[in-house]
ZAMARGU-4260 file (C-alpha; in steps of 0.2 Angstrom, whole numbers, plus 5000, padded with zeros to 4 digits):
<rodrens>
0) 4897/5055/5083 | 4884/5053/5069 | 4884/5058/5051 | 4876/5059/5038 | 4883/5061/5019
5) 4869/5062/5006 | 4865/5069/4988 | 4880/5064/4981 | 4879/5059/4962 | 4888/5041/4964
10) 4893/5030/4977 | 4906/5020/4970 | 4913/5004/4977 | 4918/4986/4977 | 4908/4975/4990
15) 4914/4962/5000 | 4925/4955/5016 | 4937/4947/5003 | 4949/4950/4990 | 4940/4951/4972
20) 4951/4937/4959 | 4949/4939/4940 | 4935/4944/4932 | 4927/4948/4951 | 4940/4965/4950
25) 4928/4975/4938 | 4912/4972/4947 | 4909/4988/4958 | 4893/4994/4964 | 4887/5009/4958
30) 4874/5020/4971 | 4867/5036/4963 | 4860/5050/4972 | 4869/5040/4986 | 4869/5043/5003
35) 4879/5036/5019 | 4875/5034/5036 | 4889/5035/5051 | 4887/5032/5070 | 4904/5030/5082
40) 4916/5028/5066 | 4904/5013/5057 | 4895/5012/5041 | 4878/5011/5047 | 4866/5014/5031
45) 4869/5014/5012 | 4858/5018/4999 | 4850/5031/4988 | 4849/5047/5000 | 4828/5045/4997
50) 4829/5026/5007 | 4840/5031/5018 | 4834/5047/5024 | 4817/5037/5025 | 4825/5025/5039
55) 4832/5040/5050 | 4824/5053/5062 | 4835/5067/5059 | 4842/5076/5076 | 4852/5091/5077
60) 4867/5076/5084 | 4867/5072/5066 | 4881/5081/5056 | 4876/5083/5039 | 4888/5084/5021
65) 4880/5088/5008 | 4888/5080/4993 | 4879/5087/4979 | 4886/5082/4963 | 4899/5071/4970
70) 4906/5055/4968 | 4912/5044/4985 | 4924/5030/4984 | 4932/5021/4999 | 4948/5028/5005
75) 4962/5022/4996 | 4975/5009/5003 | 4994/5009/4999 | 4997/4991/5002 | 5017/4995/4998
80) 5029/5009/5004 | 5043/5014/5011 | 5040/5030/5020 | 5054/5031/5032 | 5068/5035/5030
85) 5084/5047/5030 | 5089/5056/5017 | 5088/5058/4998 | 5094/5053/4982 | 5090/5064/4969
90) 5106/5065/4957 | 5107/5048/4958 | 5088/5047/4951 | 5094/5058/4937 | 5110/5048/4933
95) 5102/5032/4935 | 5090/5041/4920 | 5103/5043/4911 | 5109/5026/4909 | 5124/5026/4925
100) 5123/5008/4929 | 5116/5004/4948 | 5131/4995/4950 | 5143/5009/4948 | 5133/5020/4960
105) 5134/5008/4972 | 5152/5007/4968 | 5154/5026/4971 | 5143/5026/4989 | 5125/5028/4983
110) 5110/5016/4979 | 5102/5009/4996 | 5117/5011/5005 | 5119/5028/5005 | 5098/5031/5012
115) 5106/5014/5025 | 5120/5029/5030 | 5107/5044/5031 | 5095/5033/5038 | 5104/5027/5052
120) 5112/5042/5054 | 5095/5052/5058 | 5088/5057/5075 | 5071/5046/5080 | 5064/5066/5080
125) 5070/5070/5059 | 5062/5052/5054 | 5047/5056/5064 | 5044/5072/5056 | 5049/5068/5040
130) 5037/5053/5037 | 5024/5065/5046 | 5023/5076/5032 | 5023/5063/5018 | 5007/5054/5028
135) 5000/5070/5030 | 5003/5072/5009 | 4993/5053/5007 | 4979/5058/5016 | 4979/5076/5006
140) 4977/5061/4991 | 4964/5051/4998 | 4974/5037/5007 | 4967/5033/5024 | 4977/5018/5026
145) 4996/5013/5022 | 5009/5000/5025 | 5027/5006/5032 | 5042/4993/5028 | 5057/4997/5039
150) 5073/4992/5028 | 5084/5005/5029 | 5094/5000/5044 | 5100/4985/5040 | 5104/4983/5062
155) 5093/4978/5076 | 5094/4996/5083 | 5090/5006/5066 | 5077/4996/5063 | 5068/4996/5078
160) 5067/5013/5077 | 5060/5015/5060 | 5050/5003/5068 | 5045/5013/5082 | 5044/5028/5073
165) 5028/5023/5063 | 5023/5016/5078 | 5020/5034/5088 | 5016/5041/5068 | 5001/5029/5070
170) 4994/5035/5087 | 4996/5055/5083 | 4990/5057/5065 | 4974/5051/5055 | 4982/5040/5042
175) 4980/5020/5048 | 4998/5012/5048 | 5003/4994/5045 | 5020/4991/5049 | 5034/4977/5041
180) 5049/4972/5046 | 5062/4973/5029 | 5078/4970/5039 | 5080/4956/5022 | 5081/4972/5009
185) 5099/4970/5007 | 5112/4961/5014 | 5120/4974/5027 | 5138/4978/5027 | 5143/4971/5042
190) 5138/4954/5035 | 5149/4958/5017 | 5151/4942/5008 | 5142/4931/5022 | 5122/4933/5016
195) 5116/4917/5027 | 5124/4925/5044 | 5115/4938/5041 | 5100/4927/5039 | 5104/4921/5054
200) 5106/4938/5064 | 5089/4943/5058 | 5081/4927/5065 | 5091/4926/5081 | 5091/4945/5086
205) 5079/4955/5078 | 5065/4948/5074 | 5061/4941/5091 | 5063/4959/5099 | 5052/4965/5085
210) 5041/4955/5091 | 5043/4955/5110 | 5040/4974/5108 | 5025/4970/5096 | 5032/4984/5082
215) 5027/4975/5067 | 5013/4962/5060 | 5022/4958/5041 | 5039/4951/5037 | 5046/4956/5021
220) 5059/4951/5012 | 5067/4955/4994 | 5068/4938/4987 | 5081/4941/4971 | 5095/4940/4963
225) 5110/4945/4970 | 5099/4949/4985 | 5091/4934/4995 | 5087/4917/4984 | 5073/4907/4988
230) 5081/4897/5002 | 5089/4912/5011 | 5070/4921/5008 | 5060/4904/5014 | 5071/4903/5028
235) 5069/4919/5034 | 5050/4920/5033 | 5048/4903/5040 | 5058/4907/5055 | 5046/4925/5055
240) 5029/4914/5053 | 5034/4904/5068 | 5036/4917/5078 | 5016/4926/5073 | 5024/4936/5057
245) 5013/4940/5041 | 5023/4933/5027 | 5027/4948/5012 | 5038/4944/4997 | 5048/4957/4986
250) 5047/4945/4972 | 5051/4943/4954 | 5055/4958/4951 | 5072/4958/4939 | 5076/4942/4934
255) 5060/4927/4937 | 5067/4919/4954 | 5051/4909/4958 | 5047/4921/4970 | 5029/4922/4968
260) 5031/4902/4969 | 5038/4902/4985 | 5025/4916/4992 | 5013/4905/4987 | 5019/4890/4994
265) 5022/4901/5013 | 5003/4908/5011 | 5011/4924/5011 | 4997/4937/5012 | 5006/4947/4994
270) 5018/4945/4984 | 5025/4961/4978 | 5034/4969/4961 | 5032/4953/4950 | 5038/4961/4933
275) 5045/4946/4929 | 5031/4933/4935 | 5028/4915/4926 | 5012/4907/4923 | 5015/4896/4935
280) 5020/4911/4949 | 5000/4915/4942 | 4994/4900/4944 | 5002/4898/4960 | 4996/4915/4967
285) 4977/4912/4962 | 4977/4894/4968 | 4983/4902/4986 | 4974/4917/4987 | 4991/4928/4990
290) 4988/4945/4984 | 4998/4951/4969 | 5004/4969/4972 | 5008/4979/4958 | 5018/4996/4958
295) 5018/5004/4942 | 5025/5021/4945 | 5043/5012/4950 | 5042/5004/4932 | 5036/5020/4926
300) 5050/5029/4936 | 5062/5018/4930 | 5058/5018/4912 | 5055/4997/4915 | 5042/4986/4907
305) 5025/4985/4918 | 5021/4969/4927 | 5009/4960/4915 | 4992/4965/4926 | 4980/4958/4912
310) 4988/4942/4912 | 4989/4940/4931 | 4970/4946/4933 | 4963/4936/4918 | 4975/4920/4926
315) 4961/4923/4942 | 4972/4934/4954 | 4967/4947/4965 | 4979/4962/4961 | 4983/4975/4972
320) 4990/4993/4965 | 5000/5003/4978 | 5014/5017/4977 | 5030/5010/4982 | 5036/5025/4989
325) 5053/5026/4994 | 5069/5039/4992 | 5077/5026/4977 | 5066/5020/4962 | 5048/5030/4965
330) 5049/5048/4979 | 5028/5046/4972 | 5015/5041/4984 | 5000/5047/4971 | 4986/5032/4969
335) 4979/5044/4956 | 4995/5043/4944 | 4995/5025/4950 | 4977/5022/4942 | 4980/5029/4926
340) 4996/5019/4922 | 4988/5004/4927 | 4972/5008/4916 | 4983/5017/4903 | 4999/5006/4899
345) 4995/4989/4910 | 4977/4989/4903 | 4968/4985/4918 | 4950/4993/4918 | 4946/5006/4928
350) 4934/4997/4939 | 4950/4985/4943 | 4961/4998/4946 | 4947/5007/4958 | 4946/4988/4967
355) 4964/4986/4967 | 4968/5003/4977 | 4951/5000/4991 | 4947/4983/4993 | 4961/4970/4986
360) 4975/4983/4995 | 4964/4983/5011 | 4968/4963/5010 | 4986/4964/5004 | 4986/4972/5023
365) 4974/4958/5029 | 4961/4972/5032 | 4945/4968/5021 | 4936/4962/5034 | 4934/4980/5039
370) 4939/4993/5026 | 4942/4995/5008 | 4922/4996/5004 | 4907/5006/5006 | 4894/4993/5016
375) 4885/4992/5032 | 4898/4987/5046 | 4916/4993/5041 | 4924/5009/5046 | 4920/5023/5038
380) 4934/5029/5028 | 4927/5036/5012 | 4934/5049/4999 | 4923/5063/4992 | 4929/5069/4974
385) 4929/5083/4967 | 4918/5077/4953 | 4903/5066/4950 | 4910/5051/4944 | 4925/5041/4950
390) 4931/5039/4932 | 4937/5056/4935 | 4950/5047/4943 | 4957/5042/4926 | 4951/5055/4915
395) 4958/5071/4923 | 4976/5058/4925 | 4987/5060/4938 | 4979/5077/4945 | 4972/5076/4965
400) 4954/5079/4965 | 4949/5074/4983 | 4939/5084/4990 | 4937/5078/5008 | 4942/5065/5017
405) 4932/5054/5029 | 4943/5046/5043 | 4935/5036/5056 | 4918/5044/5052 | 4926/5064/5053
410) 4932/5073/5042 | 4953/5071/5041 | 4954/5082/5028 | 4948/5096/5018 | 4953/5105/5001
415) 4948/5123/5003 | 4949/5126/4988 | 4932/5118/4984
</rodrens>
């Protein structure tokens, strides 16, 4: 398959194989009258649509968009969600709003062990279409990649098949899936009161099943208060890293544990949440190259204060913005919304927050070797807007103006309406 996009009024994109750290965030490369060249799923050419069309003898094989007054970004990664899963919680989201305490709905059977119940409770066939139709929305909104944490199960079998769901979701639909192991997102009831057995179930039964039946790449675990503290958490994703896991952290979110510490001290590829982060979780983080994803619609959700993004990128991070979707704190998966609270309220820059959703989530995914930027050699998953500049993004806030989507080279998606 080859083809050709050209005309369009900007290409806009990071470049690189790496995550951008600090001031490196806002650098984007900005192509106008751009044009791209595709052969067999790969970026071949980039340029203005004049030098590249003078490098190729066009053939009626060569498919042709025209992108006249266009913009093109790299198709957006959500580094973070949770997409499977059973049930809902709307009341509660509405009483949580209204200032029920999460203690109390726990108390009364809702909170994350009330999706634990739905979720283990649904047929392999009602996750599988559930989480078909929320990937089909991201790609609707640009995403061509996304990570899936299972964590809803909270037993070997549950989890497995969250696990194995996203599995099959990845070979029969357009939209890339990473998948991570979350058994460690609460302490299951079957292990009431005895946090380290449960520790020790994870590392003796699951994970190595996990891994004999090669379901997920990431081990994540939520590293809090009240949760799992910095031994339980280190133990865990030691034991993980031993056996081939990708260390992820859910860390500082609520109260500052150290968590970002302790990712950095595992090289954990991110270090997620981190509302609460010290300078020395920053300094950590940049000094280890560990990602630090940031979810601002789960603040934004939850009426909380944003993680501090400028101090983090100007303290030489690499940030990563991604959704958090999940049926709790954020049922969102829009990057869109995502980007303009980040540039809005955590006064990132746009071109930070365009980085942060292409290129520095591809890497919180350990993918930036091969997506997350327009350039010669990486797959071509792009994003053609509706409108010529990808500051639209911000400017027409929280509103999904893609246009087409490019997965693989094809087109994954189309808007009619444009």
């Amino acid at each position: 398959m080859k083809t050709l996009i050209m005309n369009a009024a900007q290409i806009a994109t990071p470049i690189g194989k790496t995550a951008k750290h600090g001031s490196q965030m806002s650098e984007i490369r900005i192509i106008k009258n751009g044009a791209i060249y595709i052969e067999d799923e790969i970026i071949k050419k980039v340029g203005t649509t004049e030098e590249v069309l003078a490098e190729l003898n066009l053939s009626k094989e060569v498919k042709v968009i025209n992108a006249f007054q266009k913009a093109i970004i790299p198709g957006f990664v959500d580094s973070h969600t949770h997409f499977v899963f059973g049930g809902y919680r709307e009341d509660e989201f509405i009483d949580r709003l209204q200032g029920i305490p999460y203690l109390d709905l726990l108390k009364r059977g809702g909170g994350i062990m009330k999706t634990v119940t739905d979720t283990r409770n649904a047929s392999f066939e009602d996750l599988y279409e559930s989480g078909l139709k929320r990937l089909k929305n991201m790609l609707k909104q640009g995403v061509t990649t996304t990570e899936g944490k299972s964590g809803y199960g909270l037993n070997k079998d549950c989890e497995i098949k969250q696990l194995k769901v996203m599995c099959e979701l990845n070979k029969n639909q357009p939209v890339d899936i990473v998948s991570t192991y979350l058994g460690a997102h609460a302490v299951a009831q079957e292990y009431k009161n005895n946090t380290n057995g449960y520790v020790d179930y994870m590392i003796n039964e699951v994970l190595p099943e996990i891994k004999k039946e090669n379901l997920a790449e990431f081990c994540d675990v939520f590293c809090e208060e009240g949760v799992f503290s910095i031994d339980e958490s280190k133990k865990l994703l030691e034991a993980a890293q031993k056996l081939g896991f990708k260390a992820k952290l859910h860390a500082d979110e609520i109260v500052p544990l150290n968590g970002a510490e302790l990712a950095a001290q595992l090289k954990a590829v991110s270090a997620d949440h981190l509302l609460m982060i010290s300078q020395k979780g920053i300094e950590s983080l940049a000094k280890e190259n560990v990602i630090a994803t940031l979810l601002p619609c789960t603040a934004f959700c939850l009426d909380k204060p944003y993680a501090p993004a400028r101090k983090i990128i100007d303290g030489g991070c690499a940030v990563s913005l991604a959704s958090d979707l999940n049926p709790g704190s954020c049922f969102s998966n829009s990057l869109p919304l995502i980007m303009a609270l980040a540039v809005i309220h955590m006064k990132m820059t746009i071109e930070e927050a365009l980085t942060a959703v292409t290129l520095n989530a591809a890497a919180a995914l350990d993918r930036a070797w091969e997506i997350g930027s327009i350039e010669v050699g990486k797959k071509a998953d792009l994003v053609i807007l509706e409108y010529p500049s990808y500051k639209f993004l911000v400017y027409n806030t929280g509103a999904n103006i893609v246009e087409k989507v490019i997965k693989n080279g094809e087109i994954a998606y189309e808007n009619s309406n444009y």
